[in-house]
C-alpha positions as CSV (number, residue, x, y, z in Angstrom):
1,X,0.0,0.0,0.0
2,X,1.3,3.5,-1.0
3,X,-0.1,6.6,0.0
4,X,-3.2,4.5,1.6
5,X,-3.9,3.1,-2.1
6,X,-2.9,-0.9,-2.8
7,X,-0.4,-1.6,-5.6
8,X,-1.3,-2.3,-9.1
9,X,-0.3,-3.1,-12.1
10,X,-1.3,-4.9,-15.5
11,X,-0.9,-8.6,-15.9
12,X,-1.5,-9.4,-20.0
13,X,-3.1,-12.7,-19.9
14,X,-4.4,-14.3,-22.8
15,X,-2.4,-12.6,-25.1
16,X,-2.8,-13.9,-29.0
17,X,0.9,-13.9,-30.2
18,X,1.9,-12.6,-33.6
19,X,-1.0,-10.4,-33.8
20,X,-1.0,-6.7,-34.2
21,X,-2.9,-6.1,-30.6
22,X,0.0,-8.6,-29.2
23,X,2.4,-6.5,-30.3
24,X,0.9,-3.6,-28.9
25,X,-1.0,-4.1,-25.9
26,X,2.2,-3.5,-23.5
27,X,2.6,0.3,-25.2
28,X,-1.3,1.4,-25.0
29,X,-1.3,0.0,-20.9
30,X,1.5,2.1,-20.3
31,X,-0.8,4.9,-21.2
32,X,-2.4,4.5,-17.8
33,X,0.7,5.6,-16.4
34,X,0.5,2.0,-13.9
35,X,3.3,-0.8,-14.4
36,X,3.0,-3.4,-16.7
37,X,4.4,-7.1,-16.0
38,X,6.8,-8.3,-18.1
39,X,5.5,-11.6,-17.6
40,X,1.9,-12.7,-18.7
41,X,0.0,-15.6,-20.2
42,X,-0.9,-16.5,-23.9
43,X,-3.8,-18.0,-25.1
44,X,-3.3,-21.9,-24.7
45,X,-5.2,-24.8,-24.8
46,X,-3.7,-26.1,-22.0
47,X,-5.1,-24.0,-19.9
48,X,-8.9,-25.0,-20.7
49,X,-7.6,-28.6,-20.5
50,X,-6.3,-28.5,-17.4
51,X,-9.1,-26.1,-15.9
52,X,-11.5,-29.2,-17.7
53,X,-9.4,-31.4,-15.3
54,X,-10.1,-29.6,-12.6
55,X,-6.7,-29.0,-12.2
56,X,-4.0,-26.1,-12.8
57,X,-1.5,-25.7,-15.6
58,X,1.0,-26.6,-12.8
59,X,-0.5,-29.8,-11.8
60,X,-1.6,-31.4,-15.3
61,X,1.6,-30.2,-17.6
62,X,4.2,-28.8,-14.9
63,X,6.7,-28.7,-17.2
64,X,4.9,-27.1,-20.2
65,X,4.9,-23.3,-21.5
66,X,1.6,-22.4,-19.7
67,X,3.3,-23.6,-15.8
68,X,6.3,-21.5,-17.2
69,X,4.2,-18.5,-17.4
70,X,2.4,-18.5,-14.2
71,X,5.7,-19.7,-12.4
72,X,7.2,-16.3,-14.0
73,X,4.0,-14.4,-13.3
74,X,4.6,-15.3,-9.7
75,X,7.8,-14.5,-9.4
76,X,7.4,-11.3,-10.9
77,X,3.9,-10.6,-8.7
78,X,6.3,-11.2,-5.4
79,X,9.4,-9.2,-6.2
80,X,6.8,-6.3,-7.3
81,X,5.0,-6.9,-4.1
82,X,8.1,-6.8,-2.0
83,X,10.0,-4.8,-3.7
């Protein structure tokens, strides 16, 4: 908390890769003048498979791109908390 506000900042989840919103979405959050994660999720069907498993990305394909991104996501949420 700063000031008596709570901390914010953009998360870009979803993202559609090698479209022309995907390249810009970063630059037009910015705009708000809050920060923007680095870090952020694409659009993958692992997600809806795992979620259809009742599971998380991190449970049903650890390993795979869409635990990478959350892992990252977290990481990044913790040192922005913190830091």
């Amino acid at each position: 908390v700063t000031e008596g506000h709570p901390k914010t900042a953009f998360v870009v989840s979803r993202l559609i890769k090698n479209t022309q919103v995907g390249r810009e979405i970063r630059e037009i959050l910015e705009e708000y003048e809050l920060p923007v994660f680095t870090h952020g999720t694409s659009q993958r069907v692992a997600y809806v498979t795992s979620a259809s498993l009742g599971q998380s990305v991190l449970d049903s394909e650890p390993k795979g791109e869409a635990a990478q991104e959350v892992q990252s996501i977290t990481q990044e949420l913790q040192e922005f908390y913190h830091g």
